[in-house]
Structure formats: C-alpha cells, structure tokens
Backbone as CSV, one residue per row, in Angstrom:
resi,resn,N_x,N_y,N_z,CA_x,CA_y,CA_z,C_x,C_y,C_z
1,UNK,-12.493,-15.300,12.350,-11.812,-14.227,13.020,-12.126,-12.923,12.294
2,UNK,-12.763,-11.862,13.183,-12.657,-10.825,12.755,-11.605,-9.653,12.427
3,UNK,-11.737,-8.776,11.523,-10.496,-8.087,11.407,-11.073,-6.692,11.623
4,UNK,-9.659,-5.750,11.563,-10.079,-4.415,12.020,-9.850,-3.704,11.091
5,UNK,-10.305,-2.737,10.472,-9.864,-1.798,9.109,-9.672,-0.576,9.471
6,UNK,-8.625,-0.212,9.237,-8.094,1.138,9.657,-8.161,2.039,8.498
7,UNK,-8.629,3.489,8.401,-8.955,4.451,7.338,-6.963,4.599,6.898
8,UNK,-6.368,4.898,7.998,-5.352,5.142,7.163,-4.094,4.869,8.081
9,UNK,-3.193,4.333,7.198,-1.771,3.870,7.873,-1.056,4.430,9.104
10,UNK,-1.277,5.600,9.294,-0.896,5.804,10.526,-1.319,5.295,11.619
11,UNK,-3.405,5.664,11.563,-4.265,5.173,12.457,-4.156,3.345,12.324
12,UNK,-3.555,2.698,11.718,-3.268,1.713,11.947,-1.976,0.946,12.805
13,UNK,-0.865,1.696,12.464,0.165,1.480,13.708,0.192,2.428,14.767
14,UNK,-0.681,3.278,14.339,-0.856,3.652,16.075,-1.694,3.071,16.864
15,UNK,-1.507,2.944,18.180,-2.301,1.745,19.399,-3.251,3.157,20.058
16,UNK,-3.900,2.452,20.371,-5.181,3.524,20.486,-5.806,4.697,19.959
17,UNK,-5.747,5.855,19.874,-6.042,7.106,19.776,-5.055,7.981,19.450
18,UNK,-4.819,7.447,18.092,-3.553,8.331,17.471,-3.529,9.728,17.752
19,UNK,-4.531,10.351,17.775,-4.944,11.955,18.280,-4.290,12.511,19.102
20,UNK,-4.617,11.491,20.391,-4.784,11.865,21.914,-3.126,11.321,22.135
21,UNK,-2.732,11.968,23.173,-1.068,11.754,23.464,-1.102,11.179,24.870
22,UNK,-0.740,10.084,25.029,-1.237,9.597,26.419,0.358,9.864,27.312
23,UNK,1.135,10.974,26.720,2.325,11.702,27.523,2.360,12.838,27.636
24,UNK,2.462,13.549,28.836,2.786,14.825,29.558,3.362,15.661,28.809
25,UNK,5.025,15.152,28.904,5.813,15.827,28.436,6.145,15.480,26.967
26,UNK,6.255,16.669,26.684,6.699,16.935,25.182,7.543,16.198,24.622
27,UNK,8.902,15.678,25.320,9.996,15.283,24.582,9.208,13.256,24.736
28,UNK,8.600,13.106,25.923,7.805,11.715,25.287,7.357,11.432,24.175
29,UNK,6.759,12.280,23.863,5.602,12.743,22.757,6.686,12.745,21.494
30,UNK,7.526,13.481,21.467,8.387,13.337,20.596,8.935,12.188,20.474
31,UNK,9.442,11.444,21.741,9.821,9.769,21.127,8.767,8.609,20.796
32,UNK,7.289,8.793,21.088,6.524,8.303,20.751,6.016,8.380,18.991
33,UNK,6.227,9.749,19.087,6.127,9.918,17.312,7.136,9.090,16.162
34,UNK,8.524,9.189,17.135,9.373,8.937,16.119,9.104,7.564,16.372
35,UNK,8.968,6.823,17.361,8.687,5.612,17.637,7.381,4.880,16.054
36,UNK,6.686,5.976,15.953,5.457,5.644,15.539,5.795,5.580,14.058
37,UNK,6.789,6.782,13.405,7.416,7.064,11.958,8.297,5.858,11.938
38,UNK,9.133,4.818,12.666,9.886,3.778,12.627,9.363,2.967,12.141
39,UNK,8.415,2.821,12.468,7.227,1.246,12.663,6.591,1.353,11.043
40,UNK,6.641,2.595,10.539,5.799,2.931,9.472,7.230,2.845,8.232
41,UNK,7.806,3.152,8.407,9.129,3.253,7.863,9.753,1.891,7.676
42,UNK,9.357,0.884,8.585,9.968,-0.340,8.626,9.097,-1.796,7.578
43,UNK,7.906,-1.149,7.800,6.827,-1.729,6.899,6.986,-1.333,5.485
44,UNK,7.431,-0.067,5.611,7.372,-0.178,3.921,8.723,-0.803,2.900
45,UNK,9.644,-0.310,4.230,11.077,-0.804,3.555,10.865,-2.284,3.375
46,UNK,10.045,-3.137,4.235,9.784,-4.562,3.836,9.057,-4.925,2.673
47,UNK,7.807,-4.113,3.010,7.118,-4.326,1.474,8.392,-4.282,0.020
48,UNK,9.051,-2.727,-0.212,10.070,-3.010,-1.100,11.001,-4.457,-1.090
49,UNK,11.247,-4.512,-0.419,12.717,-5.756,-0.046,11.503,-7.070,-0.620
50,UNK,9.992,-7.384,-0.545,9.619,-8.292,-0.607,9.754,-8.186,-1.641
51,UNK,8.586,-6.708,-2.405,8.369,-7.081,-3.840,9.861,-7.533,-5.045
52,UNK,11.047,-6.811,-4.433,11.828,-6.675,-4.848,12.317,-8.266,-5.154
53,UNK,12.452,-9.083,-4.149,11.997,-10.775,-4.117,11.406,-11.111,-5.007
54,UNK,10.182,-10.957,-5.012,8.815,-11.562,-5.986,9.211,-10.952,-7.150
55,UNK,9.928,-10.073,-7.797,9.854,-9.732,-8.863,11.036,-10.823,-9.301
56,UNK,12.302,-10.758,-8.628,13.597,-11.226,-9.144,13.290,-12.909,-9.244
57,UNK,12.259,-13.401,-8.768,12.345,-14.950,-8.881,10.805,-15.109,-9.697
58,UNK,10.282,-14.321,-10.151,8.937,-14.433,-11.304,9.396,-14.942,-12.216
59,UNK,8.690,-15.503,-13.433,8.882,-15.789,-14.625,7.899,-13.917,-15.466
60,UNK,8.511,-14.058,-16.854,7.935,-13.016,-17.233,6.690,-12.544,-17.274
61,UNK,5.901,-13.594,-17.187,4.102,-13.176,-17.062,3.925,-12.568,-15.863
62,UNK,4.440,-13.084,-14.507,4.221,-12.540,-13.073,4.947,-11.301,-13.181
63,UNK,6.191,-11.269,-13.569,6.954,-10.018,-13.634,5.889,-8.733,-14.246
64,UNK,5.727,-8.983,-15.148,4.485,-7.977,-15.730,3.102,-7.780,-14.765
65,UNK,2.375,-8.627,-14.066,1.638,-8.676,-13.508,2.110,-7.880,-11.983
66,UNK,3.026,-8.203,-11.389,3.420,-7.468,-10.132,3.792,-5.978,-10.945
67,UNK,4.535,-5.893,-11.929,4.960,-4.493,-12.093,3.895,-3.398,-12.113
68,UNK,2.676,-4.038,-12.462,1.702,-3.199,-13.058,1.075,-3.264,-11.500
69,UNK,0.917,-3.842,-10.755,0.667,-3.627,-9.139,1.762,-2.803,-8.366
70,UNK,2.983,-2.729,-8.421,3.808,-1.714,-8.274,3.322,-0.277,-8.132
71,UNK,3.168,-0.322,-10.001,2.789,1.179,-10.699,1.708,1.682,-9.814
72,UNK,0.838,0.669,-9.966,-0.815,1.462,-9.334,-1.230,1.168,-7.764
73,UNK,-0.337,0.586,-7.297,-0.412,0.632,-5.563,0.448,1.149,-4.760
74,UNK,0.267,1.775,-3.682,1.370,2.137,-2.638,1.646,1.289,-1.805
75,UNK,2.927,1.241,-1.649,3.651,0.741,-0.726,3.542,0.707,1.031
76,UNK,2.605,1.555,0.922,1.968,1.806,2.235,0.741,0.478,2.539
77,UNK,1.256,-0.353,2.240,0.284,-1.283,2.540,0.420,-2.317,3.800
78,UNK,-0.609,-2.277,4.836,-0.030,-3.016,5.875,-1.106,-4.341,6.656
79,UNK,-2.076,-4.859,5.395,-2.941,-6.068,5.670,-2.221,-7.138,5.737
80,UNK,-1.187,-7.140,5.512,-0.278,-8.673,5.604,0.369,-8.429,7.023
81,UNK,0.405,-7.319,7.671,1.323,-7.108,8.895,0.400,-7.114,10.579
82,UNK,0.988,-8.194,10.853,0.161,-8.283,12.608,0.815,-7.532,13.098
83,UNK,0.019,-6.095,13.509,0.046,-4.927,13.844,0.235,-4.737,15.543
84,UNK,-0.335,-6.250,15.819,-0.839,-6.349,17.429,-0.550,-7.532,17.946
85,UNK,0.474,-7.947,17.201,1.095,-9.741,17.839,2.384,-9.715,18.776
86,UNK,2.717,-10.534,19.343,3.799,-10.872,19.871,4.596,-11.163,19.178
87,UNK,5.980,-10.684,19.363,7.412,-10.722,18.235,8.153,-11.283,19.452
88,UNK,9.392,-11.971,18.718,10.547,-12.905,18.965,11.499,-12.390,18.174
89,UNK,12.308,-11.472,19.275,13.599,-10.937,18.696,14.845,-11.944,19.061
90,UNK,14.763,-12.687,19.807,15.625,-13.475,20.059,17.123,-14.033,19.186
91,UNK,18.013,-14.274,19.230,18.744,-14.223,18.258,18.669,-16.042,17.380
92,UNK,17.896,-16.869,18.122,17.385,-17.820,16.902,16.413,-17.718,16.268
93,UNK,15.134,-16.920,16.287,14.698,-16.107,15.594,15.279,-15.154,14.376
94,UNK,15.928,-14.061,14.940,16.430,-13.374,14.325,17.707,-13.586,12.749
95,UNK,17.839,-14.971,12.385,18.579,-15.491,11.363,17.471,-14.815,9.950
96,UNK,18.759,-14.550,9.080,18.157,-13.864,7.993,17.809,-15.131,7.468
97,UNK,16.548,-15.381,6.930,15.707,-16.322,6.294,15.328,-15.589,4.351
98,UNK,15.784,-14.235,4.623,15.663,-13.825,2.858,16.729,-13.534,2.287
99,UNK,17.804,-13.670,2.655,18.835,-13.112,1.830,19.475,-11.405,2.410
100,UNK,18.657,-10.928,3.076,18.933,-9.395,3.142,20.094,-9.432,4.438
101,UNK,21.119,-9.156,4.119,22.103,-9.026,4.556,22.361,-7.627,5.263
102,UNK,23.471,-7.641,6.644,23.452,-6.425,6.955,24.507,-5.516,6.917
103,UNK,24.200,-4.025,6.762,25.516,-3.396,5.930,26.518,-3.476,6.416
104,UNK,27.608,-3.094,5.624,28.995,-3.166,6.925,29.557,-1.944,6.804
C-alpha cells in the first residue's frame, strides 16, 4: 500500500486543495476553516494524552528515551492518523478505552 506525504499539517487534513475554497460564501468558508483548526487541534491534543500514557507506564530507560523525543519533535505529528478513513461514532464505539475521562 502506498502512502501519501503531505509537506505540511495543514495540507494534510485538508481534503483537496487547501488553497482553493470550494464555498461561495464567506461565513462557509469560515466554518470550513474552523472545521479544519478542530481536526488539527484534536490530533494534537491526542498525541499529548498518548505520550502522556507512554510516559506514565515506561520504565526509566523508555521514560528518558520518549522525553528526549518530546524535546526534539512536534506534536504536530499526524503519520499514525487515517486522515481519510471511515469513523464509528456510535455510542459502542465511543467507550473510553484509555482512561481519559470527561469533564464535569
């Protein structure tokens, strides 16, 4: 299977022609953007919540080893994320499977 490499995180969750606005009106355009800052916003808050995981259940050698990947990578990272799959929001799906609980 081939993959697709995107120069940069935006042009990656955006679906076609991040450029080009395939809406008329302005205030579309405006919910398409914010639509687009969500999606980007939601990826990274996961990345944190993961590493945040992987760090708390490491032993000290990994702990050191992820920290120092921390330091020198961004969080903007989205090769682990199917960008272009079908999701199941369904509510048996939807059971928290990590622990992350929701606020009250």
């Amino acid at each position: 299977m081939s993959q697709i490499y995107f120069r940069c995180f935006g042009c990656a969750v955006a679906v076609g022609n991040p450029r080009e606005f395939a809406y008329a009106h302005q205030e579309d355009q405006q919910v398409a953007e914010a639509c687009n800052r969500l999606v980007k916003n939601v990826i990274i808050c996961w990345n944190y919540l993961y590493l945040e995981m992987r760090l708390r259940s490491s032993d000290a050698a990994q702990r050191k080893v992820l920290l120092l990947a921390v330091k020198t990578h961004s969080p903007m990272s989205w090769a682990h994320i199917n960008l272009l799959g079908e999701y199941d929001f369904s509510d048996a799906r939807l059971t928290d499977s990590h622990g992350i609980l929701p606020l009250n």
